[in-house]
C-alpha positions as a Markdown table, in Angstrom:
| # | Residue | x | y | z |
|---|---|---|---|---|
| 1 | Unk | 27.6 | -24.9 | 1.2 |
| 2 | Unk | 27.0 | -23.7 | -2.8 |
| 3 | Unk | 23.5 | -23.9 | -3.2 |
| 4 | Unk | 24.0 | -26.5 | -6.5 |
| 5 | Unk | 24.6 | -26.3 | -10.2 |
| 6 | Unk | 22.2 | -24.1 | -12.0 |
| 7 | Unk | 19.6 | -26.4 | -14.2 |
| 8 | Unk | 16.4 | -25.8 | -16.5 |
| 9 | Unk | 13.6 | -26.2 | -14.8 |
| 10 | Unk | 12.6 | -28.5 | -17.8 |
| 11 | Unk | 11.6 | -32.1 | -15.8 |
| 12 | Unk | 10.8 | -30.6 | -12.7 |
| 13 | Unk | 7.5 | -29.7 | -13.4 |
| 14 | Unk | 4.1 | -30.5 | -14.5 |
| 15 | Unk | 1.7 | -28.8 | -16.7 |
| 16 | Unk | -2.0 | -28.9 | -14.6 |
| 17 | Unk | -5.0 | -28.7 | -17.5 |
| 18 | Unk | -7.5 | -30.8 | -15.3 |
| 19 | Unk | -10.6 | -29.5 | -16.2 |
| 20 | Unk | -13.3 | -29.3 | -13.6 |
| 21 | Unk | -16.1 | -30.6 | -14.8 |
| 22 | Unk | -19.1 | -31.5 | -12.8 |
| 23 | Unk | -16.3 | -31.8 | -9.8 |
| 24 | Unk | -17.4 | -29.7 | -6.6 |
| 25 | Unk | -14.7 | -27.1 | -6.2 |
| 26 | Unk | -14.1 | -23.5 | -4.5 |
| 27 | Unk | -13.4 | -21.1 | -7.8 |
| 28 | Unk | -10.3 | -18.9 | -6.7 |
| 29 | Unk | -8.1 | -16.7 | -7.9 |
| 30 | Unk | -4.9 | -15.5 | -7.9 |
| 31 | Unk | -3.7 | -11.2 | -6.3 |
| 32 | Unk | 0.3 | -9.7 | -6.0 |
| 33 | Unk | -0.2 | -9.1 | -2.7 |
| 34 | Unk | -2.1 | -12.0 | -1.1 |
| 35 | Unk | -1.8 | -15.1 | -3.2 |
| 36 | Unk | -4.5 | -17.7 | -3.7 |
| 37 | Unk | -8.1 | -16.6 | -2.2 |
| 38 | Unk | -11.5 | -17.4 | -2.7 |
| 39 | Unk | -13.2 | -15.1 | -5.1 |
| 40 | Unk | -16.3 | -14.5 | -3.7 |
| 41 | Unk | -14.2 | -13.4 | -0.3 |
| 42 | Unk | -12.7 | -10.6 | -2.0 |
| 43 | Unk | -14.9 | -9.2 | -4.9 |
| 44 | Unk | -18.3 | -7.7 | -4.0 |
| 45 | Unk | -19.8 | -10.1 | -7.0 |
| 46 | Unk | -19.0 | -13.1 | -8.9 |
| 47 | Unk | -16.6 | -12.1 | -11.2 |
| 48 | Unk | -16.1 | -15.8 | -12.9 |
| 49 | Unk | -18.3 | -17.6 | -15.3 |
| 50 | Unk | -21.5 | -19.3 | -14.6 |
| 51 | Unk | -20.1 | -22.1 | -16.4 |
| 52 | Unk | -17.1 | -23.1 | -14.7 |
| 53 | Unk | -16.4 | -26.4 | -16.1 |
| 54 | Unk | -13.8 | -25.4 | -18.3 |
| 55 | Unk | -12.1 | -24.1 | -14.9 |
| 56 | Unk | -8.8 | -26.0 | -13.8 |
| 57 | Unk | -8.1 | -27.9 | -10.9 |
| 58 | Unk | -5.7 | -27.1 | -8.5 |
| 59 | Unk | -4.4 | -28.9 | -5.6 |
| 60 | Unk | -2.5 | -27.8 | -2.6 |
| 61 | Unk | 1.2 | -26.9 | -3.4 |
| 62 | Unk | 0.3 | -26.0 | -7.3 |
| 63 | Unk | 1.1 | -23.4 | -8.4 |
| 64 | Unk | -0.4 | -21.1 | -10.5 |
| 65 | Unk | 0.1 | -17.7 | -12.7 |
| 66 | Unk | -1.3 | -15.3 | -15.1 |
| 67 | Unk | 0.9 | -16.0 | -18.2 |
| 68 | Unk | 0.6 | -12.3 | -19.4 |
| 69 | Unk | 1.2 | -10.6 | -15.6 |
| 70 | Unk | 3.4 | -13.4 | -13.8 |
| 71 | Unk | 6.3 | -10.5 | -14.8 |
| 72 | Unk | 4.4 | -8.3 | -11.5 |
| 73 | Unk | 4.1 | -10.7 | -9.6 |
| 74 | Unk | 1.0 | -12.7 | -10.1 |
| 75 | Unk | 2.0 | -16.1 | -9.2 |
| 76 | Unk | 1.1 | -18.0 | -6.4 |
| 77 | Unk | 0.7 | -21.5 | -4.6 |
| 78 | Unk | -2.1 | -22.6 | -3.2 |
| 79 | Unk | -2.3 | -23.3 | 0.6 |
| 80 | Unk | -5.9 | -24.6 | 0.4 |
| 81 | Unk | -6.2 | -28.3 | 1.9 |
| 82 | Unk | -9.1 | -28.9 | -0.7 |
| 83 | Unk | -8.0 | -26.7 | -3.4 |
| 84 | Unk | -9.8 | -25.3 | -6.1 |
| 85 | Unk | -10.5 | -24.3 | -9.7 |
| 86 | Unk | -9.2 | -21.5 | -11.4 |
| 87 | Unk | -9.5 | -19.5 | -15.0 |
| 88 | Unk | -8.5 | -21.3 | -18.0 |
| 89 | Unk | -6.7 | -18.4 | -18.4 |
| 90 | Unk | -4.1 | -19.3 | -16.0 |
| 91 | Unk | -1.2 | -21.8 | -15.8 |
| 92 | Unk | -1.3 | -24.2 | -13.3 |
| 93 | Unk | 2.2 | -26.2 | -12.7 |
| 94 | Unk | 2.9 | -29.0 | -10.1 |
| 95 | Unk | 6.3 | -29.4 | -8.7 |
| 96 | Unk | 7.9 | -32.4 | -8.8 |
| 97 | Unk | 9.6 | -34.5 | -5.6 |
| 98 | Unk | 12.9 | -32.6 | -6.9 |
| 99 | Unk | 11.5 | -29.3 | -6.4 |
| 100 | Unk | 9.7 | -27.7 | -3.5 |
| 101 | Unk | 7.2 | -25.5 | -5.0 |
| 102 | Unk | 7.6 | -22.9 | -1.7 |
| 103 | Unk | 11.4 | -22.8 | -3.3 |
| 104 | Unk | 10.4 | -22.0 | -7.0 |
| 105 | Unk | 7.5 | -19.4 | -6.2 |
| 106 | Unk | 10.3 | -17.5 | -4.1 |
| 107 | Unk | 12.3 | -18.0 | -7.4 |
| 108 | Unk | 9.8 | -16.7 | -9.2 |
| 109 | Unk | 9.1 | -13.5 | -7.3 |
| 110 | Unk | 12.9 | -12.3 | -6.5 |
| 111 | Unk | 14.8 | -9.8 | -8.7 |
| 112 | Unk | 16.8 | -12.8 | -10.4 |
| 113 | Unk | 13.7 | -14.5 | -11.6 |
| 114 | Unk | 11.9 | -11.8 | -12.9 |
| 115 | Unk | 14.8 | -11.2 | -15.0 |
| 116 | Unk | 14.2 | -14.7 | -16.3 |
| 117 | Unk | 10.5 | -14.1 | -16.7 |
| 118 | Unk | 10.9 | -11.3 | -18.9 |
| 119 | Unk | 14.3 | -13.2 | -21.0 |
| 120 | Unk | 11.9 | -15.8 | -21.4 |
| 121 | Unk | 8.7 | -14.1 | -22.5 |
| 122 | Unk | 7.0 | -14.2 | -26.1 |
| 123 | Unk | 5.2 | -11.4 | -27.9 |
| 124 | Unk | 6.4 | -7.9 | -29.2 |
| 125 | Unk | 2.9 | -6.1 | -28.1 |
| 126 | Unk | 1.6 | -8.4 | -25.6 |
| 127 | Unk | 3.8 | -10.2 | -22.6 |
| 128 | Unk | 3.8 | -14.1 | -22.5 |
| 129 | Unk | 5.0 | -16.1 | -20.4 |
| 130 | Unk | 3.8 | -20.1 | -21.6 |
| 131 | Unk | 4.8 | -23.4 | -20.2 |
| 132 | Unk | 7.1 | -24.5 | -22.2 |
| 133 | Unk | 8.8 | -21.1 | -21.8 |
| 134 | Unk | 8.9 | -21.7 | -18.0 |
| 135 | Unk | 10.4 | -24.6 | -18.4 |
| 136 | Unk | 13.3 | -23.4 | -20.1 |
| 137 | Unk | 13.7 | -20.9 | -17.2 |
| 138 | Unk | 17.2 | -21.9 | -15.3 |
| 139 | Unk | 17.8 | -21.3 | -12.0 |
| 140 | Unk | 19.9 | -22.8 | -8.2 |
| 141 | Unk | 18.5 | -26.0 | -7.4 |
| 142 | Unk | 20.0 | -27.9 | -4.6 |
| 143 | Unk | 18.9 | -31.1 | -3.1 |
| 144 | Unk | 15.7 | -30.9 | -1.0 |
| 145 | Unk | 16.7 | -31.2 | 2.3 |
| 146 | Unk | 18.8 | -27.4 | 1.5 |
| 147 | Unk | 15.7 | -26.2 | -0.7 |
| 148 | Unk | 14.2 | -26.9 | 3.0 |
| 149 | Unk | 16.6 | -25.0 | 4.9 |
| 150 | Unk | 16.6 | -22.0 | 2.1 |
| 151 | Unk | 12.8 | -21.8 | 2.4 |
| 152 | Unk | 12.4 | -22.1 | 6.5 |
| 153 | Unk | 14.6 | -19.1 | 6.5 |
| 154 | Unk | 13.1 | -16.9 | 4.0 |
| 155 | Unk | 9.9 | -17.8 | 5.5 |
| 156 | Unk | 10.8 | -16.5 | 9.1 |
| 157 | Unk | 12.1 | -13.4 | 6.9 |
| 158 | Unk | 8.7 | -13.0 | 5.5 |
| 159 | Unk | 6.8 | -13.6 | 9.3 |
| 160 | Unk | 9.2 | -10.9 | 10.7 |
| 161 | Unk | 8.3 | -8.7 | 8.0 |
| 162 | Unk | 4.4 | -9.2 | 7.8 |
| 163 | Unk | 4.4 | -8.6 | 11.9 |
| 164 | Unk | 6.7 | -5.4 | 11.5 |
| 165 | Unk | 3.6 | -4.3 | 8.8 |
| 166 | Unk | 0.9 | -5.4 | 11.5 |
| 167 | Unk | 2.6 | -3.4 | 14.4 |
| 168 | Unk | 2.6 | -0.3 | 12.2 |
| 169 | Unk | -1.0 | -0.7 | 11.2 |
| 170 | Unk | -2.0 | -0.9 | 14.9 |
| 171 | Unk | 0.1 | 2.1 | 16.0 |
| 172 | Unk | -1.7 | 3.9 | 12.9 |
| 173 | Unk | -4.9 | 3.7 | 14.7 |
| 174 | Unk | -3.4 | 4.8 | 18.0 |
| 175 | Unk | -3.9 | 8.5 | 17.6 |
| 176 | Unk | -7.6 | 8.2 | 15.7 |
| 177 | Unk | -8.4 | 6.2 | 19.1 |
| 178 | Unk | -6.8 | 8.6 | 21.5 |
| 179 | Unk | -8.8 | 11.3 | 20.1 |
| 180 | Unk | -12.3 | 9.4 | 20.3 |
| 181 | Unk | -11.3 | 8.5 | 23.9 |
| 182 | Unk | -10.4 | 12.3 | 24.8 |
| 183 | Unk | -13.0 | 14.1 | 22.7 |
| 184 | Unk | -15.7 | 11.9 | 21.6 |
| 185 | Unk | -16.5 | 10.1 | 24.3 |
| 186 | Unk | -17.5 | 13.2 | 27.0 |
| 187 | Unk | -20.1 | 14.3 | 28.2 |
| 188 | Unk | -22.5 | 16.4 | 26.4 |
| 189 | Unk | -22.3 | 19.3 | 28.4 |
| 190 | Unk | -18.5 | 20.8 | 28.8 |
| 191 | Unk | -18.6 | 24.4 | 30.0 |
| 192 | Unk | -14.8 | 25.1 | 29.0 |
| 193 | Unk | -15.5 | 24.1 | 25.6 |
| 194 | Unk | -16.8 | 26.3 | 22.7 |
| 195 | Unk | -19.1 | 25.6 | 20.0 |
| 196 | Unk | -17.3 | 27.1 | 16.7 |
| 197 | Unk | -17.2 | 26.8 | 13.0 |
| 198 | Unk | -13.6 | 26.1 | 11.8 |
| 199 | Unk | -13.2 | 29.7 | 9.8 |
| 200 | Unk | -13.6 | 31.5 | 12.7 |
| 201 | Unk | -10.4 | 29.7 | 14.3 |
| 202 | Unk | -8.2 | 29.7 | 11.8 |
| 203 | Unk | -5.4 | 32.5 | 9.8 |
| 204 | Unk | -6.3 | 30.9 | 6.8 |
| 205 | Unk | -8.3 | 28.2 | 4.3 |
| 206 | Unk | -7.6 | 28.3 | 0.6 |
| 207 | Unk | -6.6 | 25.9 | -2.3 |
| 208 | Unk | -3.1 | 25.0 | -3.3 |
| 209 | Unk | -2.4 | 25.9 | -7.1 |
| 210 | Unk | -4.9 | 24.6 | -9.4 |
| 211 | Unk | -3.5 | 23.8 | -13.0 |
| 212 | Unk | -0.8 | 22.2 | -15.3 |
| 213 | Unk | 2.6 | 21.5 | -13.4 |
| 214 | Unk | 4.8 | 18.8 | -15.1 |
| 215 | Unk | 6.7 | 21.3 | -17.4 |
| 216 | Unk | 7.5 | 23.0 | -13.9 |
| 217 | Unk | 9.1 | 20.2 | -12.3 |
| 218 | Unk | 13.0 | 19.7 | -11.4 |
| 219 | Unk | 15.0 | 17.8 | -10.2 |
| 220 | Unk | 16.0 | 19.4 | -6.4 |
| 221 | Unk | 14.8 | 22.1 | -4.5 |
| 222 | Unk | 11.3 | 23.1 | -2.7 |
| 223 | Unk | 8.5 | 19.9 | -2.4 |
| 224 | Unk | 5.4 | 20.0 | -4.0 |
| 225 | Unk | 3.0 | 18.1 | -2.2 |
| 226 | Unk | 0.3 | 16.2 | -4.0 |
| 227 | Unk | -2.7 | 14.6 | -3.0 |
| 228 | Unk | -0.6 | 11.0 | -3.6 |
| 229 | Unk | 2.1 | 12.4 | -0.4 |
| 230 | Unk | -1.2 | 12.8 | 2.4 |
| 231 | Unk | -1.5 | 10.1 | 4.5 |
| 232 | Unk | -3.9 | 9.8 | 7.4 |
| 233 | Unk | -1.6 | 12.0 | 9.7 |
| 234 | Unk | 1.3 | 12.1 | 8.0 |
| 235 | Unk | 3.2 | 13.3 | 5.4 |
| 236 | Unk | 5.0 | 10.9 | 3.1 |
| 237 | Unk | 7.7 | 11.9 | 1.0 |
| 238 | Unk | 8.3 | 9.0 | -1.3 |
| 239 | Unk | 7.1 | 9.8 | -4.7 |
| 240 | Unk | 7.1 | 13.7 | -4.1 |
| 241 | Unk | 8.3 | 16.3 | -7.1 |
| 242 | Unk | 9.9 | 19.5 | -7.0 |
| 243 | Unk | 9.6 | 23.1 | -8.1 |
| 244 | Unk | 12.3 | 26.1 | -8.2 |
| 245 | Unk | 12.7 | 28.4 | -5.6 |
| 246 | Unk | 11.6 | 30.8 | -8.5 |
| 247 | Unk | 8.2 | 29.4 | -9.3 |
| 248 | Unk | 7.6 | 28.8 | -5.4 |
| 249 | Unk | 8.1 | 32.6 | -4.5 |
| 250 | Unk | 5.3 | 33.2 | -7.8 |
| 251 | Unk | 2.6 | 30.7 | -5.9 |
| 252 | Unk | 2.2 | 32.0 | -2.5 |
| 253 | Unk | -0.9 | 31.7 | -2.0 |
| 254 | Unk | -0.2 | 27.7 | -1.6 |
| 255 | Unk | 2.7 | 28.2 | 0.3 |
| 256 | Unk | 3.4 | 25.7 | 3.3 |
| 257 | Unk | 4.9 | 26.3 | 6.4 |
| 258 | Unk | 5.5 | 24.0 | 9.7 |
| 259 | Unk | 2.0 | 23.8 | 11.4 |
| 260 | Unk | 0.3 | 23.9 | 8.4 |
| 261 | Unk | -2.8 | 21.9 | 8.0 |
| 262 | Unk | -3.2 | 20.2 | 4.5 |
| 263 | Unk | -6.2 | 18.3 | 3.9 |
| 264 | Unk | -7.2 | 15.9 | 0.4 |
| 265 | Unk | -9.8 | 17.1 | -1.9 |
| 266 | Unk | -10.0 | 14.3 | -4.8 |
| 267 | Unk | -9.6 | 10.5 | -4.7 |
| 268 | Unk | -10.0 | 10.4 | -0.8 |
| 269 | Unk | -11.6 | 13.4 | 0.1 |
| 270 | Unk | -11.0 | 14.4 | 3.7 |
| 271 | Unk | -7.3 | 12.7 | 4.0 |
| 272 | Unk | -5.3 | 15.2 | 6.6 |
| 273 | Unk | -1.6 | 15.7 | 8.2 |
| 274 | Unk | 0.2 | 18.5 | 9.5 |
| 275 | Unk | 3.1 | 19.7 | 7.8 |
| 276 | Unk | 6.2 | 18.6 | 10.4 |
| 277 | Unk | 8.5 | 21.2 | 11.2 |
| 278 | Unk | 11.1 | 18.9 | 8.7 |
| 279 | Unk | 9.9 | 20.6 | 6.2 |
| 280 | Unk | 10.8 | 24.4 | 6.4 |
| 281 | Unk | 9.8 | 25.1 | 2.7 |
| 282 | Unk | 7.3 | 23.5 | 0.6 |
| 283 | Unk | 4.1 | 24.1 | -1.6 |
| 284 | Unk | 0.9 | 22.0 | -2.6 |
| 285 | Unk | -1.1 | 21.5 | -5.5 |
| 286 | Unk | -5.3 | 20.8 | -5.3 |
| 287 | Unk | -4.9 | 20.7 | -1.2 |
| 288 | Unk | -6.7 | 22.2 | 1.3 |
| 289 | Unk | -4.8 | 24.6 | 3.2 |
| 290 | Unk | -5.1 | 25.4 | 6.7 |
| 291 | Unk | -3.2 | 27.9 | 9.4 |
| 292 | Unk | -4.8 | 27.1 | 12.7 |
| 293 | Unk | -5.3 | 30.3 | 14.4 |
| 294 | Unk | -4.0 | 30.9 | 18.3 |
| 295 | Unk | -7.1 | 28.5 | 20.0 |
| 296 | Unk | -6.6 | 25.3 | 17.7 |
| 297 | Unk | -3.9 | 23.4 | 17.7 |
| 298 | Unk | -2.7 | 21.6 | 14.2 |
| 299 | Unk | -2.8 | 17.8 | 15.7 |
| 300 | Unk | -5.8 | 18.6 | 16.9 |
| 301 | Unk | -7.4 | 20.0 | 14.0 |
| 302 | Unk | -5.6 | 17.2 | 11.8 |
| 303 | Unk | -7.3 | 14.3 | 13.4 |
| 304 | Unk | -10.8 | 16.4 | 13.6 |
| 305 | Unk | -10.9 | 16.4 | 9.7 |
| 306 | Unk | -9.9 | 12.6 | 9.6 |
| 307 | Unk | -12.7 | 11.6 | 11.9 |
| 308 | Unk | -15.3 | 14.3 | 10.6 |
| 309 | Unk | -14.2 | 13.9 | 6.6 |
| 310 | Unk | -11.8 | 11.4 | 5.9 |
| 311 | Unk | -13.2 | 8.8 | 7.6 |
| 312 | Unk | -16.8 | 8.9 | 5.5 |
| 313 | Unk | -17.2 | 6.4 | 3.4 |
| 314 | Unk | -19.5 | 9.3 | 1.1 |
| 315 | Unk | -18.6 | 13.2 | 1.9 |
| 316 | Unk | -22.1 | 14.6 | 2.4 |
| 317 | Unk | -21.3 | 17.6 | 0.0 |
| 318 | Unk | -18.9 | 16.1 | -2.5 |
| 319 | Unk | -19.6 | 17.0 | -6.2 |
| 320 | Unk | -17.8 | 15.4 | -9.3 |
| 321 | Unk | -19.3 | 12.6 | -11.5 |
| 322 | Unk | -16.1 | 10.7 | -12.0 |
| 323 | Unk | -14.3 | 11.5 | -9.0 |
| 324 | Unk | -15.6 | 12.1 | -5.2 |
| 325 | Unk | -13.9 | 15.7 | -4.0 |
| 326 | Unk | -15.2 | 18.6 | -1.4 |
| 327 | Unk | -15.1 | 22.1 | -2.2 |
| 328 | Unk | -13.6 | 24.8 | 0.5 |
| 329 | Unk | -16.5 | 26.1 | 1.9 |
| 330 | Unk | -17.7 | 22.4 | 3.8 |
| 331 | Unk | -14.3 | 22.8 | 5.6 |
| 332 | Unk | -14.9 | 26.5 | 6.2 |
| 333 | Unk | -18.2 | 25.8 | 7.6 |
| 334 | Unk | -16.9 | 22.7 | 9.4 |
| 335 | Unk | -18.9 | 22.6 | 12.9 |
| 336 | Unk | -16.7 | 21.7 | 15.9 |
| 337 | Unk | -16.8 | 21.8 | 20.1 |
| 338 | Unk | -13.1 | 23.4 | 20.9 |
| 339 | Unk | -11.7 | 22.1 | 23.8 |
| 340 | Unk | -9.2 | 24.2 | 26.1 |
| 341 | Unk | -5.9 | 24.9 | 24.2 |
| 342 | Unk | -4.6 | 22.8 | 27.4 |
| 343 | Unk | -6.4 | 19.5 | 26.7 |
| 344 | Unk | -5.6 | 20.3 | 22.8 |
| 345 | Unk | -1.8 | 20.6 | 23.6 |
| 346 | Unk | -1.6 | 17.5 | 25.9 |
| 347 | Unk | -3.3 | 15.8 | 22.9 |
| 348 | Unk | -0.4 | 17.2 | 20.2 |
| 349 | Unk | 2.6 | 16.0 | 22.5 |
| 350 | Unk | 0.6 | 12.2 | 22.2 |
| 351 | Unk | 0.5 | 12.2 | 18.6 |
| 352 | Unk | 3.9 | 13.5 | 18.5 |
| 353 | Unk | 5.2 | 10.5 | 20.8 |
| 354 | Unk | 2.9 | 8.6 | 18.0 |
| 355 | Unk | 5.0 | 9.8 | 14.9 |
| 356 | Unk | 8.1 | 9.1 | 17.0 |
| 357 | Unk | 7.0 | 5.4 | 17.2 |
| 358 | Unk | 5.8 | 5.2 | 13.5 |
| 359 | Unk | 9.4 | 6.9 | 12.2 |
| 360 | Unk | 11.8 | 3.9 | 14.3 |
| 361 | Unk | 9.0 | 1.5 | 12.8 |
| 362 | Unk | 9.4 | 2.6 | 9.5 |
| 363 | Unk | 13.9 | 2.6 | 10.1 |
| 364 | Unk | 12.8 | -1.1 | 11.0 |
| 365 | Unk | 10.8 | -1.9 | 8.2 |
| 366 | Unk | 13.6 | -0.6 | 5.9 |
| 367 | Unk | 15.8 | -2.7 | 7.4 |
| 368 | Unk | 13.8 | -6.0 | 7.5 |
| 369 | Unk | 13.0 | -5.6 | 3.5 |
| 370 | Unk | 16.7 | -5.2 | 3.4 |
| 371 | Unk | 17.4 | -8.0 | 5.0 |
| 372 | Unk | 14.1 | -10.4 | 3.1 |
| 373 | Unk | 16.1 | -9.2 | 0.1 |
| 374 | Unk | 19.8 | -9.5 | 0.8 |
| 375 | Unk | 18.4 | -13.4 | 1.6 |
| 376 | Unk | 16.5 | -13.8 | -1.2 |
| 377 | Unk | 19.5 | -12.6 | -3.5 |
| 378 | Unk | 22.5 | -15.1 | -1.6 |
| 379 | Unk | 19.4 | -18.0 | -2.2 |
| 380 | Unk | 18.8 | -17.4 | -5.9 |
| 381 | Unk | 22.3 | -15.8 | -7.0 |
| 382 | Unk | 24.6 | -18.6 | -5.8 |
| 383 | Unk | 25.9 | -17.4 | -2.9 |
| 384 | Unk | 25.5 | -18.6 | 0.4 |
């Protein structure tokens, strides 16, 4: 079945500008990621005006947008029974019976309407996106019952994917439990544990390189891990850059090899993983560095610094105005009880059954956004 003719979307909408008045009405606003909400849910203070009469109304099923960000994505509809009022500032549009507004706001945020948000946009310095250029903003629009069907799948896309990103949040905490369960939770008195300070059991602590590094960048050969490719536990690879084999041999000293420990110092201080045996060659830049020495295992020592560093809201020692950081010698002087290499080791194969998890949740992920996408595109692109 084709999914229709293309038409404007000129007199299938309605410009909102109901002001609010006296009228009692939750003041909300409008995120990327999570839609409508309530402002004084998410912002630690009230970030609208006292007056809010100028505010405009919105019912449930508006929709609403930023006129100069609606090209990242700040549009949304509101699934509040009683509404709201939001900014002047924003655009506020009610779908007519022609149009389900579920249908346009997946419009609205797929690769093929963006592309008409930024045709249709005003202003050489500034983006603009105004009504009447909305309006003139063409796209698919078949009759209701198939905008129905179009929208009931996307949306059991969508579910799939949001429970695919709850499983992998949960399995995130898995190995931060475990090790609460085995270390945390004994008894005070162990008699096969020792009480150590973390330079004493390890090969080596230092700093990855310290300075200027964009003019040393290419395009393939050894990673350069930044403070942006530590996550708790893991190492991501996404946005990472690269030196030359050349400049890699020059910085030694920050050097990585499999079983290194490489731990955050700005931004969030405390942030640990160990390097996976994946990655033969690579090199830091403003990282701790840690070689675990013969009693401490990596996975061990990983999770240590997440629960002793990572996980405080406020590092103790941390210095910097502008930016919270820890300096070398807290983790030197890090205080630990070391448990048997034994119980350490039986910990490490858990975490590694962990990553194995987290790597066929992240294949699935992929797979789902390809999906959401591929849908999104045969919806909004005419095909079907």
């Amino acid at each position: 079945m084709s999914n229709g003719p293309r038409t404007s979307l000129r007199g299938h909408l309605t410009e909102v500008t109901t002001r609010k008045g006296e009228t009692p009405a939750e003041i909300l606003s409008v995120t990327n990621t999570h839609g409508f909400v309530r402002s004084l849910d998410v912002f630690e203070k009230q970030v609208f005006s006292q007056d809010t009469s100028n505010y405009k109304l919105v019912r449930f099923n508006d929709l609403a947008y930023n006129p100069s960000r609606i090209n990242v994505g700040s549009v949304a509809r509101c699934e509040f029974p009683e509404g709201g009022a939001v900014s002047p500032m924003y655009v506020v549009v009610r779908c007519r019976e022609t149009l389900l507004s579920q249908y346009l706001l997946y419009f609205l945020k797929s690769s093929t309407g963006l592309s008409h948000i930024a045709h249709r946009s005003v202003g050489a310095v500034r983006f603009m996106l105004r009504f009447n250029d909305l309006e003139r903003i063409d796209l698919p629009l078949p009759p209701v019952a198939d905008q129905e069907r179009i929208v009931l799948t996307l949306n059991h896309a969508l579910d799939l994917r949001r429970l695919s990103d709850e499983v992998e949040e949960r399995t995130a905490r898995l190995a931060p439990s475990l090790f609460r369960d085995w270390f945390e939770s004994t008894p005070d008195v162990q008699p096969e544990w020792r009480q150590t300070i973390l330079d004493q059991e390890c090969d080596r602590i230092t700093v990855g390189h310290v300075g200027p590094m964009a003019s040393e960048y290419v395009t393939k050969g050894v990673p350069f891990l930044r403070s942006q490719n530590i996550k708790r536990g893991r190492i991501d690879l996404t946005d990472v850059e690269y030196i030359s084999d050349e400049f890699h041999a020059k910085l030694g000293k920050s050097a990585l090899r499999p079983g290194d420990v490489v731990s955050v110092r700005s931004g969030k201080p405390g942030t640990t993983a160990v390097v996976p045996h994946t990655l033969p060659r690579a090199n830091c830049a403003d990282l701790i560095v840690i070689t675990p020495g013969e009693g401490i295992e990596p996975e061990f020592l990983a999770e240590l610094m997440n629960q002793r560093l990572g996980d405080q809201e406020e590092i103790q020692h941390s210095v910097g105005a502008a930016q919270k950081h820890f300096n070398i010698a807290e983790v030197r002087r890090l205080e630990c009880e070391l448990p048997p290499r034994s119980l350490q080791r039986d910990f490490a194969a858990r975490v590694a059954e962990i990553h194995d998890l987290e790597s066929s949740q992240s294949v699935r992920r992929h797979r789902l956004e390809e999906l959401f996408q591929s849908l999104i595109a045969r919806a909004f692109q005419g095909e079907q």
